[in-house]
N, C-alpha and C positions, 0 to 999 in steps of 0.2 A: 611386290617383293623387291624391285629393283631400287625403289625410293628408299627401302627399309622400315616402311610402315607395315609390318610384320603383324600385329593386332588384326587392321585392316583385310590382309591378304592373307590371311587365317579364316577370317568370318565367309569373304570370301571364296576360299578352296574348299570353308565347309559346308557351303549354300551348294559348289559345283557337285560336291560328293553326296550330297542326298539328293539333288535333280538326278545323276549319272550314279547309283551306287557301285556299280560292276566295275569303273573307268580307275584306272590304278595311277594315272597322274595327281589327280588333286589328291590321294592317299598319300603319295610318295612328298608331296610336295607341304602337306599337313606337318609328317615328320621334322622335314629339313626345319621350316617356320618355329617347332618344336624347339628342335636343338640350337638352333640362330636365338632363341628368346633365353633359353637357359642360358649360353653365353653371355649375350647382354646383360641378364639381372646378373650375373658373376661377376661381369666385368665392373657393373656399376657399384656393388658392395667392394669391391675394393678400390674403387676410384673412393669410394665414401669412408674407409677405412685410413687410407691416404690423407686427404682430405685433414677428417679430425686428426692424424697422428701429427701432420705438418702444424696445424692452428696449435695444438698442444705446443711443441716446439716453439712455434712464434711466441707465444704467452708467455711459459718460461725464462725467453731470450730477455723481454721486455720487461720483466717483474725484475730481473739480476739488472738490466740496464739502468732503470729506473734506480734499485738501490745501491749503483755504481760499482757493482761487482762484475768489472766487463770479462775476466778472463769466463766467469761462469756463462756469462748474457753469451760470449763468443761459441760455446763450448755449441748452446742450445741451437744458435744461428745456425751453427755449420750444419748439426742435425737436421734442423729443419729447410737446411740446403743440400743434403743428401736425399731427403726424401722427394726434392720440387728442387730437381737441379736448374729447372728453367726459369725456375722464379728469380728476379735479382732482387727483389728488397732482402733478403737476410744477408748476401753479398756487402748490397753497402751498408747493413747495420754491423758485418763484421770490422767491415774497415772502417767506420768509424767509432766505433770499440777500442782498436789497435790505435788507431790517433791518439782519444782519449787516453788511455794506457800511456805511452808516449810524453804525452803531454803532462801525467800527472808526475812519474819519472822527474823529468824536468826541474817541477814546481817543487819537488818532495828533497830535490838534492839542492835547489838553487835558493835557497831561502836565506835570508843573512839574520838571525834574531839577535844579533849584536847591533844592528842599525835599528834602533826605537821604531823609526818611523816607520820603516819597511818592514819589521813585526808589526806594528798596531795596523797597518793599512791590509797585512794578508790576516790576523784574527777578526778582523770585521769584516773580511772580503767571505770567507770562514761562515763567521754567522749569518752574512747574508743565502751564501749558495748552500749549507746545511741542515736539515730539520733539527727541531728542539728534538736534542737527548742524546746517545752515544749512538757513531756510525763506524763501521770498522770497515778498513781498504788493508787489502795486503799486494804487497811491488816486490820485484825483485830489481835490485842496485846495483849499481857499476859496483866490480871486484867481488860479484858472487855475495852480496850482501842481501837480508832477507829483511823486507819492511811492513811492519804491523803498524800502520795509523790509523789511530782512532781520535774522530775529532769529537767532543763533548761539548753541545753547544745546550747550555742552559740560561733563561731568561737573556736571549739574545747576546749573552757570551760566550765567545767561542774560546777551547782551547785545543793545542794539536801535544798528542801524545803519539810520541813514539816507542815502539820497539826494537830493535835493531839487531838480526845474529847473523854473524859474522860467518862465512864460510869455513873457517877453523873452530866453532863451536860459541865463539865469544858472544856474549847479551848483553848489552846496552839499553837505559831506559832514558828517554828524554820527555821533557812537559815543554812547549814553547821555546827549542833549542837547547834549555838547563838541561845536564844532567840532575836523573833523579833515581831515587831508589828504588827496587822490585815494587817492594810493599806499598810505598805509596804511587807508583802506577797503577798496580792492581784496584785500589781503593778507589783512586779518582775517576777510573774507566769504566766502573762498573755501573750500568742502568738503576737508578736511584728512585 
């Protein structure tokens, strides 16, 4: 009992108890082994319950990470660091969520599509890092500004559509820096 091989010292106490039937120790001591095992299998149904509830969590995290919806991937991270506060891999897959995020900020206000080159060199940087077809990111902008980009990469051409609402209610549409109109942003962005 002391090793906690509780099977073992069960068989045991129940070998002592039909040698000695009358002897109230290996009875008293059958119980406790009883109650120690019930524990045990309780404890391990929820260590197993834990378990899948965390992998679920990680899965999720990863499936929004992969399709670069980090505020979502973050969301699942943190969960799945609530449950397994000792684990650190969702820790660093939050922080670098928030990098990302960060980073695309950056890239998303810093873009000059007035300069030729430095539009053609980020639509093929574009088609290289995005799958064929419509991906949609949404940021939030310096001045309370809310941003819908969806970049629409067909037969390895990419383009970056924007949508843009202003903290006062305002909408803006852009294709490659141009303003454009509702209706042909809707048209263009749409899975074809």
């Amino acid at each position: 009992m002391t090793a906690k091989k509780y099977e073992d010292a069960k068989k045991n106490f129940e070998m002592a108890s039909k040698l000695k039937p009358n002897e109230q120790y290996p009875k008293s001591k059958l119980v406790e082994i009883e109650n120690l095992l019930t524990i045990q299998s309780k404890n391990q149904a929820e260590q197993a319950k834990k378990d899948q509830a965390y992998q679920k969590a990680l899965q999720e995290g990863e499936a929004f990470y992969t399709s670069k919806d980090y505020p979502s991937a973050i969301a699942s991270y943190r969960n799945a660091s609530n449950i397994k506060p000792e684990e650190e891999y969702p820790k660093k897959r939050i922080y670098e969520c928030q990098e990302l995020i960060k980073n695309q900020k950056k890239e998303i206000e810093e873009i000059d599509f007035t300069n030729k080159e430095v539009a053609e060199k980020y639509l093929s940087e574009l088609a290289r890092k995005y799958p064929e077809g419509v991906t949609t990111e949404n940021y939030d902008a310096a001045g309370g500004k809310k941003i819908k980009r969806i970049i629409v990469n067909r037969n390895g051409v990419a383009n970056d559509y924007r949508e843009v609402t202003h903290s006062w209610g305002g909408v803006y549409y852009f294709k490659n820096g141009q303003s454009i109109s509702k209706f042909l942003f809707s048209q263009e962005t749409t899975d074809q």
